[in-house]
N, C-alpha and C positions, 0 to 999 in steps of 0.2 A: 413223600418227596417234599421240599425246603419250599418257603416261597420263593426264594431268591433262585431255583432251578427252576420253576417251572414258567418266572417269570421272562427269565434269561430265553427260555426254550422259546417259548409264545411270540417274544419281542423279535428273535433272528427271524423264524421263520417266517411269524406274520408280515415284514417288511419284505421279504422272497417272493411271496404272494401278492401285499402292493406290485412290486414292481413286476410281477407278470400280468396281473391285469391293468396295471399302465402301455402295456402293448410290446414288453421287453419279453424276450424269449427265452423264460428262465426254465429249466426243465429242473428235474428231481434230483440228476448229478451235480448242476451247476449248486443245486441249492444245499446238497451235501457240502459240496466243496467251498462253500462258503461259510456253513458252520465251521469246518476243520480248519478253514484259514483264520478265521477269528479268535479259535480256541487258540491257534498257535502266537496270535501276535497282542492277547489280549482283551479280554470284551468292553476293561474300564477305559481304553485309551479309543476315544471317538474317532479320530485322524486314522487308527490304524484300522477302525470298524471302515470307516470307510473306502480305505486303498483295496482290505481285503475282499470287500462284496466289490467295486469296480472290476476289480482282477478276475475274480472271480464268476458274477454272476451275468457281465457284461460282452458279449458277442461279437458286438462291429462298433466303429467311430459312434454310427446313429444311434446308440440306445447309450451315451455319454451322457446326452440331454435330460433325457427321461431318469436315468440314473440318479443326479446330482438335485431334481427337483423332486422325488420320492423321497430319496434321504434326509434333506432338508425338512419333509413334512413329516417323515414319520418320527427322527429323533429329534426334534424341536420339543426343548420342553415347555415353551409357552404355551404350543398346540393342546398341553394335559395329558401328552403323550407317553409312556414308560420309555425310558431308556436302561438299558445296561449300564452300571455303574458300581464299583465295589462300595461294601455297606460303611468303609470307615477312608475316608480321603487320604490318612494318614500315612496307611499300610498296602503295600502292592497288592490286586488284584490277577488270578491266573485264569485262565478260562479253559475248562474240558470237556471231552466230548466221552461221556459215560453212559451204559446203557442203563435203564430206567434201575433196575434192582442194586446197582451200586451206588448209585445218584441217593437214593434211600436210605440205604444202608450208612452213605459217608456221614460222618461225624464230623463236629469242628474242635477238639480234642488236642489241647499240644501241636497248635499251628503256628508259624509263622508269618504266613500270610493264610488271608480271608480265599475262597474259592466258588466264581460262581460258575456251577457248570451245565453247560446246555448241552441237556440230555433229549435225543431224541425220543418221542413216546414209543411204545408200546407196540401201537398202528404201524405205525412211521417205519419203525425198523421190520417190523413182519413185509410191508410193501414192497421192500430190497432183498427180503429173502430167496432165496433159488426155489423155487417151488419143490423140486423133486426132493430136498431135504426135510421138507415140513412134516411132522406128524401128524397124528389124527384131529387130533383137537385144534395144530395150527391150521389144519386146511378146512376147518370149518368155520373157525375166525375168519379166514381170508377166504373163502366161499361168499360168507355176508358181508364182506366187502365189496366184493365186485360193482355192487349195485352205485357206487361212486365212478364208475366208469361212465361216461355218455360216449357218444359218437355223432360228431354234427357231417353229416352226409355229404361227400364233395361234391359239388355242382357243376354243371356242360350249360352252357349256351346252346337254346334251341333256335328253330329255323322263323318261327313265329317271335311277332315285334308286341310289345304290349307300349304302354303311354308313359313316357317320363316326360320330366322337367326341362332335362337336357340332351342332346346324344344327335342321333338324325332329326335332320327334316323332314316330317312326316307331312308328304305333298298334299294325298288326297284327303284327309283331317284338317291339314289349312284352306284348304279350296272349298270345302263344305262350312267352314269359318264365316270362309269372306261371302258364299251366296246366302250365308241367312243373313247378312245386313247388306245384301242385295247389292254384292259387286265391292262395297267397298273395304279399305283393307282392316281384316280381321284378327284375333288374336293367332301368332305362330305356334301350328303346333309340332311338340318332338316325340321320337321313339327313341328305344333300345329294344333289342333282341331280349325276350326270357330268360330264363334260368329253369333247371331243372333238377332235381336230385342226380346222383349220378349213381349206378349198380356198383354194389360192393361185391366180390367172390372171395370165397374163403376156401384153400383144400388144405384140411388137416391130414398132416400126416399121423394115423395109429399104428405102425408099427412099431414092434419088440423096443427097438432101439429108443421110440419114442413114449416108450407109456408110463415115464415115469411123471410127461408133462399131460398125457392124452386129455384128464378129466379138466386139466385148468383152463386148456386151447378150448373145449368146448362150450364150458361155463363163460371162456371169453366172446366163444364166438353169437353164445345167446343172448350176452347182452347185447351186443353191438345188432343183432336184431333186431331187438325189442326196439331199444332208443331208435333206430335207425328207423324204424315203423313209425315211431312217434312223431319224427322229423320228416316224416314222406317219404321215403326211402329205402331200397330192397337192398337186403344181405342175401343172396346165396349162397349154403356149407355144402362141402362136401368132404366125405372121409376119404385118406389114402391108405393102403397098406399094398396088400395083394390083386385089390380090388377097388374100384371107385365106386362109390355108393352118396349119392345123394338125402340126407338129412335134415334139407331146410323145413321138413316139415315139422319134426318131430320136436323143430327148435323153436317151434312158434307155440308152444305152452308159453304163459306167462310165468307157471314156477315152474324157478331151473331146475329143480330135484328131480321134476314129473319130465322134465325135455328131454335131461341127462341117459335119465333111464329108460324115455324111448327111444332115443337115438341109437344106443348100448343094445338095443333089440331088434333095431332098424342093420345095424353093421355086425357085418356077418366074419371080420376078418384082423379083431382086434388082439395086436400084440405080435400080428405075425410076420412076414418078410415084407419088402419093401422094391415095388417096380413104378420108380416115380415116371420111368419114361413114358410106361407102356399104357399107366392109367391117364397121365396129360394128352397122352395123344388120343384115346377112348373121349375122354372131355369133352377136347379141342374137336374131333369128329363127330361127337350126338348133341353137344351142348354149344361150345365155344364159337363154330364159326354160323349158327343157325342165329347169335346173338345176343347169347348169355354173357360172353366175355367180351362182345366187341365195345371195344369203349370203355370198358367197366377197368376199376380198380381191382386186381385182382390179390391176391397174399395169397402166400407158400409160407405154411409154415410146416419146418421138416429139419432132422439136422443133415442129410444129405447122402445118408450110406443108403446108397443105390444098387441093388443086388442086381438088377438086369445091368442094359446096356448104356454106359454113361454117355455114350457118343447120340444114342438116340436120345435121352434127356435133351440134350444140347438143341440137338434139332426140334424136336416139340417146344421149349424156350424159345428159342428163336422164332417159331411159328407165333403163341403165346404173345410175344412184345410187339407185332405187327398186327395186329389186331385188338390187346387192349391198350390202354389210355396209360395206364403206370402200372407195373409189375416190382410188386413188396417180396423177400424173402426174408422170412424173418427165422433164426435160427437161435435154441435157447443154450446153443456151445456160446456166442457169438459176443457174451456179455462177460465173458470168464476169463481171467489173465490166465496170459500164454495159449488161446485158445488160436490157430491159424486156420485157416478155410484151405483144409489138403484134403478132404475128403472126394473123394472123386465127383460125386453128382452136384458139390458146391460146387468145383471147378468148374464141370461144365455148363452149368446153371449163371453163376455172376456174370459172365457177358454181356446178359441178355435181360439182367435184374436192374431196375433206377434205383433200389436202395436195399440197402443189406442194412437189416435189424437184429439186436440180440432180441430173445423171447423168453427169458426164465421167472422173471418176478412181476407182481403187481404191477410196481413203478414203470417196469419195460412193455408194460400192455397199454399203459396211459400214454407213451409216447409215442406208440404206435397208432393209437388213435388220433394224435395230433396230427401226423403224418398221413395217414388218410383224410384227415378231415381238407389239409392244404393241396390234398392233388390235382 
C-alpha cells in the first residue's frame, strides 16, 4: 500500500476518533459514511472535507461546537498535523474508497489525475462483515478480536448516601461539625445517594435458524463478562432453543476457547427448534421475578421465528419490561437491506422492547455495548 493511502486512511479516520472522544457520538456507520462522503466530493478540497464530516458525522445542533473545534485542531497544519491534500497542486485530486488488495495493487500508470484513496484496512472491513458469511480463518481473525470489545456496566442509584462536595444537606455530619467546635458554626456538610453497577442478562438464542451467529453471540457474550467482572459487574447468559439452560458458569473461564466449549457441553439443545415464549416464561418464573431480571438490563438476541405460541411471547415480554430496567432485542436480520420485522415473534415481541438492534458483525456488537453501557 502507497504512503499517500495509508496516510489518507489514518488521517479520515483518526479525526472520527478525535471527535468521539471529544464527547460527539460518532458510531462506526457514521464514521463509514464519512469516508464515503469525502471520497465523493473530494479529500484535496478542505471546505468540502469539512461540510462532508459535519453532515455526516454530526447528530444534533450540540455536537456543531465540538465539530468545528476538533477540525480546526486536527487539520491545522501549524499544529504538525497530516492533512489530506493531493501530492501536485496543479492537477485535481479524486478520493476512493478501495478495499485494501486494490488500494495495493493500483498503479499510477497513464493518469490524468493523481488519486489518493482511503482504503479502509483489513480490521476495519472484517468488523462490518456479516458474521454468518466468514470462513474459517475470517472467524478466527475476528475471534482475536473480540477482545477490543469492553463493556462499562450501567449503573442504579442506591438507597445508601455516601459524602460529596455537592448535592444534599447532610444534617447529621453538619451538626457533628458544629459540636466538635463546641456549638459553633462548622464546615457544611453534603451527600448524594451511591452508585452501583447495574445486572446485565443475556438469553441467546441457539436455535437451527440461529446457529449460523450461535458461536459469535457467545464469544460476545464472554466478553462482556469478563470486562463486566472487571468493572464490578454481573452478566448473566442464558441459552434459548427448545430449552433454557443457564451458562454463566461456564463463561467465566478466562479463555474463550475453554468457555465456548463448556457451554457447548453445558447446552443440551443446539441448532434445534425455537419456543421463545415458553422458555421466557420458565426464566421469568425460576429466575426473573426472584430478582435476576428485576431492574437488570436484559438482551434478547434471537431473530424471532417462534415455533410455539407467539401470542404467549407477547405476554412473557410484557411481563419481561415490568420488571426489568430496559429490555434490548437485538436481531442480526435487523442490519440487512430490505430486512422488515414480519416475523411473527418480532411482532409480538417490539411492543414491549426500548430498543431494536441489528446483531451480525463486530461493529453491531460495539454499539450494542454502547447501548448498554448508557441504560
Amino acid at each position: 500500500m502507497s504512503e499517500a493511502v495509508r496516510s489518507a486512511d489514518e488521517v479520515l479516520l483518526g479525526f472520527a476518533r478525535a471527535l468521539r472522544a471529544s464527547g460527539v457520538a460518532v458510531t462506526q456507520d457514521r464514521s463509514q459514511g464519512f469516508l464515503a462522503a469525502v471520497a465523493a466530493v473530494g479529500a484535496d478540497d478542505r471546505q468540502a472535507t469539512y461540510w462532508a464530516g459535519r453532515a455526516t458525522l454530526c447528530g444534533s445542533p450540540d455536537d456543531l461546537a465540538r465539530y468545528d473545534q476538533v477540525f480546526a485542531a486536527w487539520f491545522d497544519a501549524r499544529d504538525g498535523l497530516p492533512r489530506p491534500r493531493p501530492r501536485e497542486a496543479s492537477r485535481p485530486t479524486t478520493a476512493h474508497l478501495l478495499p485494501d488488495s486494490e488500494a495495493a495493487g493500483a498503479g499510477s500508470d497513464d493518469r490524468e489525475e493523481d488519486v489518493v484513496r482511503a482504503a479502509a484496512s483489513a480490521s476495519e472491513v472484517l468488523r462490518h462483515r456479516d458474521v454468518a458469511t466468514l470462513d474459517a480463518a475470517e472467524k478466527r481473525r475476528l475471534a482475536a478480536m473480540f477482545t477490543r470489545l469492553s463493556l462499562r456496566p450501567p449503573s442504579r442509584r442506591t438507597a445508601r448516601h455516601r459524602r460529596w462536595h455537592r448535592g444534599q444537606l447532610d444534617a447529621s455530619r453538619t451538626l457533628r461539625n458544629s459540636l466538635r467546635h463546641v456549638g459553633e458554626p462548622g464546615e457544611i456538610a453534603w451527600r448524594r445517594r451511591g452508585t452501583r453497577p447495574r445486572r446485565v442478562v443475556l438469553l441467546v438464542d441457539v436455535s437451527g435458524s440461529m446457529s449460523a451467529y450461535a458461536d459469535a453471540l457467545l464469544r460476545l457474550a464472554h466478553r462482556l463478562t469478563q470486562s463486566a467482572r472487571a468493572g464490578g459487574g454481573t452478566v448473566e447468559t442464558f441459552t434459548v432453543g427448545t430449552r433454557l439452560t443457564h451458562v454463566t458458569r461456564a463463561l467465566r473461564s478466562p479463555d474463550a476457547d475453554r468457555a465456548i466449549v463448556a457451554a457447548g457441553e453445558v447446552v443440551p439443545d443446539w441448532s434445534g427448534g425455537t419456543r421463545l415464549g415458553e422458555n421466557l416464561r420458565v426464566f421469568l418464573d425460576r429466575w426473573g421475578q426472584r430478582g435476576l431480571a428485576r431492574g437488570a438490563v436484559v438482551v434478547v438476541f434471537s431473530d424471532g421465528w417462534e415455533r410455539g405460541d407467539a401470542e404467549l411471547l407477547g405476554e412473557q415480554m410484557a411481563r419481561l419490561r415490568r420488571i426489568a430496567h430496559r429490555v434490548i432485542w437485538v436481531n442480526p436480520h435487523r442490519g440487512k437491506a430490505g430486512y422488515e420485522p414480519l416475523q411473527g415473534g418480532v411482532v409480538a415481541a417490539l411492543p414491549h422492547c426500548d430498543d431494536f438492534l441489528a446483531g451480525h458483525s463486530l461493529a453491531t456488537f460495539a454499539d450494542l455495548t454502547e447501548v448498554i453501557a448508557r441504560a
